[in-house]
C-alpha positions in Angstrom: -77.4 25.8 -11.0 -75.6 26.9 -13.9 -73.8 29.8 -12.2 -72.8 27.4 -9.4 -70.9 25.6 -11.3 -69.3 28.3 -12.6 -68.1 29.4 -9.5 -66.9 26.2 -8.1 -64.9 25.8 -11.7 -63.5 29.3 -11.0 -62.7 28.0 -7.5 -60.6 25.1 -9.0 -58.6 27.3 -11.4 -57.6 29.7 -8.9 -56.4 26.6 -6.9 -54.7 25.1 -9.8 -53.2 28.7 -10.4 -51.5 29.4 -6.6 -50.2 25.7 -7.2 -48.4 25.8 -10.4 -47.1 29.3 -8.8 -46.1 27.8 -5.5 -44.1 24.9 -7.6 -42.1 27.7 -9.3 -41.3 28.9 -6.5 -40.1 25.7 -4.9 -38.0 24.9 -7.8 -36.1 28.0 -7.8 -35.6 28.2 -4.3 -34.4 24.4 -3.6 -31.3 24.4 -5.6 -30.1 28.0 -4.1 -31.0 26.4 -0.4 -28.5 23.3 -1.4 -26.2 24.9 -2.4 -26.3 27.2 0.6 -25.8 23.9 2.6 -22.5 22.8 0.4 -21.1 25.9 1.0 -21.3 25.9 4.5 -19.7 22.3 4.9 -16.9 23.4 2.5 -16.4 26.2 5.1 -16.4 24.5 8.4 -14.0 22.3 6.6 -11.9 25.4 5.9 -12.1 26.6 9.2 -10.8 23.6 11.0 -8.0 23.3 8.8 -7.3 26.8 9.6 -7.8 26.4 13.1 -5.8 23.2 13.1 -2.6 25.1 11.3 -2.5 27.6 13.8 -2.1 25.3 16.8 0.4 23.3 15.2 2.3 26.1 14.7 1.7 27.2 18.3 3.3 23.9 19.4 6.3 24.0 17.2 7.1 27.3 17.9 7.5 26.3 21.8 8.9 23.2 21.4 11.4 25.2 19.3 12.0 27.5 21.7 12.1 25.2 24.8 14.7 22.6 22.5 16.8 26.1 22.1 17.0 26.8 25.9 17.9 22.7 26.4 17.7 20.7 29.4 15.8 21.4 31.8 13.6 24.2 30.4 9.4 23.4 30.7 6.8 25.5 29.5 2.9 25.1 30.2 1.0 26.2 27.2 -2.4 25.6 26.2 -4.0 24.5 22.8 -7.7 24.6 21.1 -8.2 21.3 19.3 -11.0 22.7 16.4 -13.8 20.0 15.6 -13.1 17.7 12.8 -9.8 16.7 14.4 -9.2 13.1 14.0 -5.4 12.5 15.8 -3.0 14.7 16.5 1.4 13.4 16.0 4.3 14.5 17.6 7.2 13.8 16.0 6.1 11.5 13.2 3.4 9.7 12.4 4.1 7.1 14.6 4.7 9.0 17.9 8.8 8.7 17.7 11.5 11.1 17.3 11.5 13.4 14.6 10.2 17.0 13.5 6.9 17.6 12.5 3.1 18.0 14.1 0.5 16.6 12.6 -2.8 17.2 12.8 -5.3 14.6 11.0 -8.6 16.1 10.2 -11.8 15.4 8.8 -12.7 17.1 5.2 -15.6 16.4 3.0 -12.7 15.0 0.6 -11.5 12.3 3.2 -8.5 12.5 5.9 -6.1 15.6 5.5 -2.9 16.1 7.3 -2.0 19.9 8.8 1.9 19.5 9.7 4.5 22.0 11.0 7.9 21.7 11.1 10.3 22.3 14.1 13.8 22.4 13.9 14.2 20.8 17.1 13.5 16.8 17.8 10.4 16.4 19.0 8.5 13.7 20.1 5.3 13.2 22.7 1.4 11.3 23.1 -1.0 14.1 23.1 -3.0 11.6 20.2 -5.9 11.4 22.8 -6.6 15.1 22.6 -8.3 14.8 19.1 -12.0 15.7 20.7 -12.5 19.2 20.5 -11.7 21.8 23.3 -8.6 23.5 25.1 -5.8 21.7 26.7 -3.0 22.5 29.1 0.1 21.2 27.7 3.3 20.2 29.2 6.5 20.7 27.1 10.1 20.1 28.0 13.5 19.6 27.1 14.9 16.4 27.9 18.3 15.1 27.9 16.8 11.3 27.1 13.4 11.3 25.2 11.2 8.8 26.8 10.6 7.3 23.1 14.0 7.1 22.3 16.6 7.5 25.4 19.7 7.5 23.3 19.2 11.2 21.8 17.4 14.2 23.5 14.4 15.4 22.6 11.6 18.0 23.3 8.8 16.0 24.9 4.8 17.5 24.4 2.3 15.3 26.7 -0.8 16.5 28.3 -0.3 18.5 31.9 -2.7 16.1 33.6 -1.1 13.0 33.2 
């Protein structure tokens, strides 16, 4: 009897044992696997914002060139909208004449503009192209922007409206 509860108590502390080890092992391992986590939301952040530049930078450099060649030069071109995109300007931020691109996106901060400059007046409605994919753009000189018909613009809007 004696030696049977001796083996049941040695039963218990090898349980007791594995569990304390177990919990050590937990406790390291769940801050490294949150912070694994942070790091790869601070990245995907990164990487829209990246991905965002670039095709604002795309636009402005063929609006620039298409403004330079004037009336009644048209170029297709397409553009990848990354995820995270929120709205996307032409022009200024709301939709007139003016210079910039801006691309609103989502960051763990809150809302962050991505904008490039053209030299050129710009202006167009591609705003409903914020969910993510690639789009066929239209972009063309005009001698009366359809926002503002007393100056000419260069005027971005989707190829299949």
């Amino acid at each position: 009897m004696q030696l049977n509860i001796f083996i049941k108590a040695k039963k218990a502390q090898s349980s007791l044992e594995l569990l304390i080890t177990l919990s050590f092992g937990l406790i390291i391992l769940l801050p490294i696997v949150a912070m694994a986590f942070i790091q790869m939301s601070a990245s995907s952040s990164t990487l829209s914002a990246t991905a965002s530049q670039q095709a604002a930078s795309k636009l402005a450099t063929v609006s620039t060139l298409v403004g330079s060649q004037g009336y009644p030069a048209r170029q297709l071109t397409t553009m990848e909208v990354p995820p995270g995109v929120q709205n996307i300007h032409v022009g200024d931020l709301a939709n007139g004449v003016g210079h910039e691109i801006i691309f609103t996106i989502i960051t763990a901060g809150g809302p962050d503009d991505i904008l490039a400059y053209s030299p050129v007046s710009i202006s167009g409605n591609i705003g409903a192209l914020s969910s993510p994919g690639i789009y066929l753009l239209n972009i063309s000189a005009e001698q009366k922007c359809p926002t503002n018909p007393s100056i000419p613009c260069v005027y971005i809007q989707s190829a299949y409206t």
